[in-house]
ZAGU-428743 format. One line per 2 residues: their letters; for each residue x, z, y of C-alpha. Coordinates in nm, 3 decimals. Each point is the difference from the previous one (the first is absolute). Layout:
# ZAGU-428743
a = X Z Y  ...
# end
This chain:
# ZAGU-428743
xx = 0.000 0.000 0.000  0.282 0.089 0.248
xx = 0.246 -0.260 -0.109  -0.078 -0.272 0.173
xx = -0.029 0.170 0.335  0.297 0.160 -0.023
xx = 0.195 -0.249 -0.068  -0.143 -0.198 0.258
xx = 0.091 0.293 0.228  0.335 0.009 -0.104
xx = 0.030 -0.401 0.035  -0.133 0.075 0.352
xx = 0.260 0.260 0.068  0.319 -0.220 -0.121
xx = -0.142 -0.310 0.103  0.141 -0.199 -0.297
xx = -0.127 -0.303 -0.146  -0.261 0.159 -0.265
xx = -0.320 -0.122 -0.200  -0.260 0.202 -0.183
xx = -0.042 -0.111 -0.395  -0.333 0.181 -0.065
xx = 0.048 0.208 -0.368  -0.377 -0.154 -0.035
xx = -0.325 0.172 -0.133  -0.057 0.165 -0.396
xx = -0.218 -0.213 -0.219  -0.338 0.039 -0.060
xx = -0.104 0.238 -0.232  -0.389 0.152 -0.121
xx = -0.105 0.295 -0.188  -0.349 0.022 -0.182
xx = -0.027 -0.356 0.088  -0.015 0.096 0.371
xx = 0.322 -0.177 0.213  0.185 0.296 0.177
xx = 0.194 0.027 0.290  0.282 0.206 0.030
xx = -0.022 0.313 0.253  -0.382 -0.082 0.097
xx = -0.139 0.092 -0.369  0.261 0.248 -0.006
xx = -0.223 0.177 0.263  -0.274 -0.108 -0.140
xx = -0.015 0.140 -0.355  0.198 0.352 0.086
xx = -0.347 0.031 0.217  -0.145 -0.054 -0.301
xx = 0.198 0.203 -0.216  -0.035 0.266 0.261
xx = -0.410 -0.016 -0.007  0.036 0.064 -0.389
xx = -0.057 -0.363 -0.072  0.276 -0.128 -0.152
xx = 0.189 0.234 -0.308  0.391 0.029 -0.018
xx = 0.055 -0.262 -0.258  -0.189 -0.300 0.183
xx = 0.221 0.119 0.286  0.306 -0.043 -0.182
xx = -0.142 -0.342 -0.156  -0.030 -0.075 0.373
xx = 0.372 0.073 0.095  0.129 -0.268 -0.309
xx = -0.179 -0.281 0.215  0.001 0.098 0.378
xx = 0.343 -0.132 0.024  0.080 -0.306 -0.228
xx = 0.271 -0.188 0.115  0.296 0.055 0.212
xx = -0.131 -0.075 0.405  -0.122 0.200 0.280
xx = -0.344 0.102 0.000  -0.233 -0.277 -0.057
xx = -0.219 0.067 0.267  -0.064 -0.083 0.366
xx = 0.254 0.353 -0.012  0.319 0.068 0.272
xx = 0.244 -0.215 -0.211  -0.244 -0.301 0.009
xx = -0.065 0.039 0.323  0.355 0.042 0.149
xx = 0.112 -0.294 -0.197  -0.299 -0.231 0.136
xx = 0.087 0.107 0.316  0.396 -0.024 -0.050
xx = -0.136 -0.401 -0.089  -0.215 -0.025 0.310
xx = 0.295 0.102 0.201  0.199 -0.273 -0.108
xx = 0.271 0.229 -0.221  -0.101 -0.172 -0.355
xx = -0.029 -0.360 -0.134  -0.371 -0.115 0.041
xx = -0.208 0.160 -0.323  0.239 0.199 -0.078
xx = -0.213 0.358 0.045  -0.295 -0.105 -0.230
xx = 0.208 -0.074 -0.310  -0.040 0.248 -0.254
xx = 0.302 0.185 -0.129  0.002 -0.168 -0.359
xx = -0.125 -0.344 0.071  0.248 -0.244 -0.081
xx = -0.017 -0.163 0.378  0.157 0.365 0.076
xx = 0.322 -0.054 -0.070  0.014 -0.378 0.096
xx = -0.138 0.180 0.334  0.338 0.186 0.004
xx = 0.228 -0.256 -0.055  -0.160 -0.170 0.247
xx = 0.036 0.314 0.215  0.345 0.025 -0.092
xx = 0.168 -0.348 0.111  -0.211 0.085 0.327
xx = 0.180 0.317 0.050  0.339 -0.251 -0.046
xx = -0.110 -0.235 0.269  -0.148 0.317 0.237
xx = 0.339 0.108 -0.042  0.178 -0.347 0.112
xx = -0.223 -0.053 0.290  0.002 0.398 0.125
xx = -0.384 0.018 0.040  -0.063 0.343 0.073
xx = -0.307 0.196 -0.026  -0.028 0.057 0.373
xx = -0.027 -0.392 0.044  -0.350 0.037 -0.247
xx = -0.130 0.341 0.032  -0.121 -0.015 0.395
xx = -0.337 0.088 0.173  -0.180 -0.297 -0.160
xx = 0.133 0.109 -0.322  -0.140 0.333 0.037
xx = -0.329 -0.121 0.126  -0.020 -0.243 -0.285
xx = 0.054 0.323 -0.278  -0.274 0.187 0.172
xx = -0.278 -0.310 0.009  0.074 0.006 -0.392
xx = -0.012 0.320 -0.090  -0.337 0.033 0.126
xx = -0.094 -0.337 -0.211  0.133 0.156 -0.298
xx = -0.154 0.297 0.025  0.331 0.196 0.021
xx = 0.174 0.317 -0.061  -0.069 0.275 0.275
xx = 0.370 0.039 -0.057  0.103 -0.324 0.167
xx = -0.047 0.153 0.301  0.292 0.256 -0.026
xx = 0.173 -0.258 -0.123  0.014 -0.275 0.255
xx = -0.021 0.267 0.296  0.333 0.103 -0.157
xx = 0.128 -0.355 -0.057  -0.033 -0.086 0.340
xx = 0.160 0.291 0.152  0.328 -0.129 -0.178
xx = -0.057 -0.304 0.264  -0.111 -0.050 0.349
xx = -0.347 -0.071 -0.100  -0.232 0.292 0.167
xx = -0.336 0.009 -0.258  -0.268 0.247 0.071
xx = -0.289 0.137 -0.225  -0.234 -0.165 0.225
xx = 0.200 -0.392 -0.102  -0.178 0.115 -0.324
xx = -0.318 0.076 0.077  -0.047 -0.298 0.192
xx = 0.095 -0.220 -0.255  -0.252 0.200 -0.252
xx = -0.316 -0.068 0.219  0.084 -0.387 0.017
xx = 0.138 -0.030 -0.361  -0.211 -0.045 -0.336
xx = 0.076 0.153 -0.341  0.026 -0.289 -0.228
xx = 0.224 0.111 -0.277  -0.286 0.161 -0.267
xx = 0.247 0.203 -0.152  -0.007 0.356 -0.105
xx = -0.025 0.210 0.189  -0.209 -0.138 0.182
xx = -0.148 -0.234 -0.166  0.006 -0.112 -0.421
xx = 0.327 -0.206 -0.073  0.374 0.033 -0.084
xx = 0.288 -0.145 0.166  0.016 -0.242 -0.321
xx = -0.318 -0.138 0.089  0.069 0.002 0.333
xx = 0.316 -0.249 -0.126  -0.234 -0.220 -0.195
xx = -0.216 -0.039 0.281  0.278 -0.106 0.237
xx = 0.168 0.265 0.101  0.112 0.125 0.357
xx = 0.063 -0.334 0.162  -0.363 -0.130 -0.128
xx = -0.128 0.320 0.212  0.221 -0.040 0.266
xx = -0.133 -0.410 0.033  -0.351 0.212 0.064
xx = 0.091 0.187 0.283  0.267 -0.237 0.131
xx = -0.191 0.035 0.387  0.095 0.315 0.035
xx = 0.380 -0.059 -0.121  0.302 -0.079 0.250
xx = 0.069 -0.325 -0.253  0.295 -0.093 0.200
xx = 0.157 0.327 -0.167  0.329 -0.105 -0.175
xx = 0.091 0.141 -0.358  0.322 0.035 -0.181
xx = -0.042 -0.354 -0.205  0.029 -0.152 0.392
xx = -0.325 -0.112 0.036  -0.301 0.140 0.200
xx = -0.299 0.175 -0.181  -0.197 -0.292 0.053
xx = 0.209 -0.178 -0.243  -0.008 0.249 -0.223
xx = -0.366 -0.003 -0.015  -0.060 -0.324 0.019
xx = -0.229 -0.179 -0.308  -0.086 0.337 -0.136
xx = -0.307 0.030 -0.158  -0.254 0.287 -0.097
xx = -0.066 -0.072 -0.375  -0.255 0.305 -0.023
xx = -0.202 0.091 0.269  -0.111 0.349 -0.168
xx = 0.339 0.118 0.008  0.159 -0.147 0.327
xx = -0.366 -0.034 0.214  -0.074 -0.228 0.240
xx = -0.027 0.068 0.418  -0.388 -0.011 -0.027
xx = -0.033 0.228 -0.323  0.257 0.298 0.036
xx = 0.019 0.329 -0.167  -0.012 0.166 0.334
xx = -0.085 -0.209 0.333  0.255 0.247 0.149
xx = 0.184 0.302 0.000  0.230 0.029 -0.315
xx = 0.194 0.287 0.197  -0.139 0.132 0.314
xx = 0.212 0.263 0.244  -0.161 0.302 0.115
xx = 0.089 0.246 0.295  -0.207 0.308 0.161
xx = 0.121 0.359 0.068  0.091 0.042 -0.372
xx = 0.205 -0.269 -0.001  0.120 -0.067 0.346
xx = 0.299 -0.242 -0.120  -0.263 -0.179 -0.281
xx = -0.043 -0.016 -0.313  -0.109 -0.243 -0.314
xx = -0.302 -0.051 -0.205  -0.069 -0.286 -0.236
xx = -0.352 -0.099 0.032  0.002 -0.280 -0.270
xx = 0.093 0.255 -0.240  -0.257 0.306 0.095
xx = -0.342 0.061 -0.094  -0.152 -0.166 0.305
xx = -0.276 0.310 0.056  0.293 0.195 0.117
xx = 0.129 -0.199 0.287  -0.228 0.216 0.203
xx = 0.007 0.382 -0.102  0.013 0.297 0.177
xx = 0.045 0.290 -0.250  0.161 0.346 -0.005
xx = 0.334 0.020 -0.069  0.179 0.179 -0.288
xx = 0.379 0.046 0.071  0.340 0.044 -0.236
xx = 0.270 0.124 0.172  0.242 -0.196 -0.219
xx = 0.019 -0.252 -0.342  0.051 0.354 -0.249
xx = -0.299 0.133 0.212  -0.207 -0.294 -0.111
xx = 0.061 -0.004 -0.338  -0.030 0.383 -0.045
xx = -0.343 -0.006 0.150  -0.171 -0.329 0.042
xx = -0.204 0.098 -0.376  -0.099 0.347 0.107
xx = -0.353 -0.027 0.002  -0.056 0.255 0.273
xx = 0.106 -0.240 0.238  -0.376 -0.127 -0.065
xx = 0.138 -0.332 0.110  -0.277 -0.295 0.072
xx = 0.003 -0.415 -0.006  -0.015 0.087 0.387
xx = 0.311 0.219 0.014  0.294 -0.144 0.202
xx = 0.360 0.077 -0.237  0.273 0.073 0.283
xx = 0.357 0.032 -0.179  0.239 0.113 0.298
xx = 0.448 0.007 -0.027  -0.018 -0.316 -0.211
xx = 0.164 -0.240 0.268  0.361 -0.140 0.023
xx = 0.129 0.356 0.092  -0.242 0.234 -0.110
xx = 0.027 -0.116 -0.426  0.259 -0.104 0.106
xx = 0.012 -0.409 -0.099  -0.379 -0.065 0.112
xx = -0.074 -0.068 -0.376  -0.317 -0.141 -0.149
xx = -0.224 0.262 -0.005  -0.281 -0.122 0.219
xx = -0.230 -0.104 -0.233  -0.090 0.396 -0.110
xx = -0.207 0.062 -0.262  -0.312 0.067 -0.011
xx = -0.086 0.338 -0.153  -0.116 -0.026 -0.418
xx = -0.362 0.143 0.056  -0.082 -0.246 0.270
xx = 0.157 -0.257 -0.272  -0.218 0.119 -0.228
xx = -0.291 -0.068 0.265  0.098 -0.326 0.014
xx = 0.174 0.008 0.356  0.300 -0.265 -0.052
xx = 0.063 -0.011 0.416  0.025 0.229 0.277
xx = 0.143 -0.039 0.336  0.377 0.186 -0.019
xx = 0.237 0.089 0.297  0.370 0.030 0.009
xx = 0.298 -0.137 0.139  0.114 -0.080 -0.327
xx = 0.055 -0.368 -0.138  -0.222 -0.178 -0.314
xx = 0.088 -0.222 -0.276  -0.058 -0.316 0.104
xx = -0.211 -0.046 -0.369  -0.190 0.296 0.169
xx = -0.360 -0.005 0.134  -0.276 0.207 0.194
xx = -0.078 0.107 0.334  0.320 0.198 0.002
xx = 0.138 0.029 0.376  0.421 -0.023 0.002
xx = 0.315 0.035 0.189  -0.176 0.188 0.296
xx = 0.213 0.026 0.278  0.171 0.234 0.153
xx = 0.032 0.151 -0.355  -0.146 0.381 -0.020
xx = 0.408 0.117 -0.067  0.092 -0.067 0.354
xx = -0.349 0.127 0.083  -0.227 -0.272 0.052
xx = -0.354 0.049 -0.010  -0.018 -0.029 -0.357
xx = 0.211 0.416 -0.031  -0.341 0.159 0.256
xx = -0.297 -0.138 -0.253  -0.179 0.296 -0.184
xx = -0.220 -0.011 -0.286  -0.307 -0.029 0.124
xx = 0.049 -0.239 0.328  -0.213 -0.278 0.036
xx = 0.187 -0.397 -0.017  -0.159 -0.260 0.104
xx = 0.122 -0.349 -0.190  -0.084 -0.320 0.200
xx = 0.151 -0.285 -0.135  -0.161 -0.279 0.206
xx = 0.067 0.165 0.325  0.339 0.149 -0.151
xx = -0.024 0.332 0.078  0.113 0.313 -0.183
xx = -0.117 0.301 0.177  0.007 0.401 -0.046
xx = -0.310 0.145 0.170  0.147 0.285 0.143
xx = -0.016 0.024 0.383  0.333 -0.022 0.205
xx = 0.004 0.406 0.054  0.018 0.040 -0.380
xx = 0.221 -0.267 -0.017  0.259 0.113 0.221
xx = -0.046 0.363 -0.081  0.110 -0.097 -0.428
xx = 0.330 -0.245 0.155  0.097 0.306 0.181
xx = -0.020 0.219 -0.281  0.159 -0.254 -0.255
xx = 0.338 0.131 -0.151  0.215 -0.325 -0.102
xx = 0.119 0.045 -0.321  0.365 0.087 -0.092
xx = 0.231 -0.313 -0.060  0.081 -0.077 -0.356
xx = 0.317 -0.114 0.024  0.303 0.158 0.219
xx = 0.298 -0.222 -0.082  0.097 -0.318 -0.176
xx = -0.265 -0.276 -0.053  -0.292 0.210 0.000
xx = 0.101 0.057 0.350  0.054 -0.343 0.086
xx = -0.331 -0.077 -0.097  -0.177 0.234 0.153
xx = 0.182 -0.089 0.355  0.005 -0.345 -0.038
xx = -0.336 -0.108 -0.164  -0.305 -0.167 0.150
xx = -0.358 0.096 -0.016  -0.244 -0.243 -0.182
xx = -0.093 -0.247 0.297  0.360 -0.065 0.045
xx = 0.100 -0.111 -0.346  0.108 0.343 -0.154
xx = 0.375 -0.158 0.078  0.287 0.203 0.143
xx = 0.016 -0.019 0.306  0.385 -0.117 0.041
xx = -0.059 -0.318 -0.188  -0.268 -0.099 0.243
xx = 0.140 -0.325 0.155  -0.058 -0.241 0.294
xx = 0.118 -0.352 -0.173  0.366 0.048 0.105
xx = 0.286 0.066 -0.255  0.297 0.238 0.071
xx = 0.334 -0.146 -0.049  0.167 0.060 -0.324
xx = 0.293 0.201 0.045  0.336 -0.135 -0.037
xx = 0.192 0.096 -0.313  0.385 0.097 -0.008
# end
């Protein structure tokens, strides 16, 4: 999931001729006769198992199929995104993201790859000559057609900081409320990234959107992306829809701000029960992930379907590492009630197989004593998607009479890296990078060597 950005980041940061060789999506693979998809029914049945529905050994017949080949998740997941995107950015050879790991056009895709990295090399093409605004733009328009990973976000915010492009959470957001979801893959929608692949793959969706794409961007094989899409062809329209028949008209990924999240935050819309895109519901708070998992079962909660989950110190300092822990689960007697969503509230990250109305990376994070820390069990939050807001009904009095009495918590790390981190790192809106890596497109001069 993190490969490709990072690389990408540290291509950025050298500014070295580089290309991306996607390691390509597992196979297909179905239990009970029912085609899975890795991560998503993950979720999916351990719900199940933990409403008392499905017994230990189907469970472990499930494990034997979930993952069936070598390949990143074969969902519309964080590897599959960042490598569609890495393709729409002009940083792989056209097709190369949709080809699964063990199809035989794989490796002919890195050989291919390969004697491009040769001539790169000859010619000094650097990423900074391909990975400008328009390049940027260009990965944001498609992850809202595929139906992305939240995660994409972080990612490119943290991308561009290694350059002088300047992206904002609102560049997203803007693109989500002019962009379609056409990629009907899970989670979303019903498909896996092999069928996406049959059905044309990312250049056949890209040829659908290609008004809203810079197609003058160049790409690493020298040509601009409107060569690269050129004479591609949607070969199923269930999978890869057309403009007038989307999954969603808009709004894969939609940014939300308020006075709970006064830097924003991320919900996926595509992926949530769409009843909960406007909720207002008390809140029920963890102070931390051990908190959560000690008591999210205790009945005496007397948790409802309207509840609002808040999971607080679960950001890029408070976990530390902002790990995926935003989609939180849901507690095993509302399981059993058949509840499978609920609207969820940290300023943790997801999986990008991950679905629900689950609210992530708010910013500030509560560890450096955003808004998030001063929610108590109890407080009303008011969800509004459409008119993305996130707000705590408490009046300004009570708000400013918890931030004075908020104690920061004590740093978790004195020396060494743990220190580094903690003094260096961004918050989620900024790309979670550190903050001495940030540049502005120029390159310091390599030192001289004696």
């Amino acid at each position: 999931d993190k490969t490709t950005p990072a690389l990408l980041m540290g291509a950025l940061s050298a500014d070295v001729p580089s290309i991306v060789m996607p390691g390509g999506p597992m196979n297909r693979t179905a239990w009970h006769g029912e085609q899975l998809a890795s991560g998503t029914d993950v979720w999916r049945f351990w719900a199940e198992r933990g409403a008392g529905r499905l017994a230990c050994e189907a469970w472990c017949q499930l494990e034997d199929h979930i993952a069936a080949s070598p390949g990143h998740c074969m969902t519309m997941g964080t590897a599959s995104t960042m490598t569609a995107l890495a393709e729409v950015m002009g940083m792989t050879l056209a097709g190369a993201s949709s080809v699964p790991a063990t199809h035989s056009g794989h490796a002919r895709m890195a050989s291919m790859t390969g004697r491009q990295a040769v001539e790169l090399a000859w010619l000094n093409v650097k990423p900074s000559e391909i990975l400008n605004r328009t390049a940027f733009e260009n990965a944001i328009t498609t992850l809202m057609a595929i139906g992305g990973s939240t995660n994409a976000i972080v990612h490119l915010m943290a991308m561009a900081g290694r350059t002088d492009v300047k992206l904002t959470l609102e560049d997203f957001d803007r693109a989500s409320r002019r962009t379609p979801v056409l990629a009907n893959l899970r989670p979303a929608g019903k498909f896996v990234m092999a069928d996406f692949f049959d059905a044309g793959g990312l250049n056949a969706l890209l040829s659908e959107i290609s008004d809203l794409l810079h197609l003058d961007a160049q790409t690493v094989e020298g040509q601009t992306l409107k060569a690269a899409i050129d004479g591609a062809e949607i070969w199923n329209d269930d999978v890869i829809r057309r403009r007038d028949n989307p999954i969603c008209a808009t709004g894969s990924l939609a940014v939300l701000r308020g006075n709970l999240a006064p830097d924003g935050c991320v919900i996926k819309p595509a992926a949530a029960e769409a009843g909960l895109l406007q909720h207002r519901g008390p809140a029920v708070v963890f102070r931390d992930y051990p908190d959560l998992k000690a008591r999210i079962d205790d009945p005496s909660l007397a948790l409802t379907k309207d509840h609002i989950i808040v999971l607080q110190n679960a950001g890029p300092l408070g976990a530390p590492g902002i790990p995926e822990w935003g989609m939180l689960p849901i507690p095993k007697y509302l399981l059993e009630q058949g509840v499978r969503d609920m609207v969820r509230i940290s300023d943790a990250r997801m999986s990008g197989t991950s679905y629900g109305a689950c609210v992530l990376h708010v910013s500030p994070e509560s560890f450096v004593g955003g808004p998030l820390a001063l929610v108590r069990d109890g407080d009303m939050i008011n969800l509004d998607v459409a008119g993305r807001q996130l707000t705590l009904e408490i009046s300004d009095t009570e708000f400013t009479t918890r931030k004075a009495a908020w104690q920061a918590p004590k740093t978790k790390f004195t020396r060494g890296y743990g220190k580094l981190y903690f003094d260096e790192t961004t918050q989620a809106h900024e790309g979670c990078d550190f903050r001495f890596l940030h540049g502005d497109g120029s390159q310091d001069a390599s030192p001289s060597i004696y």
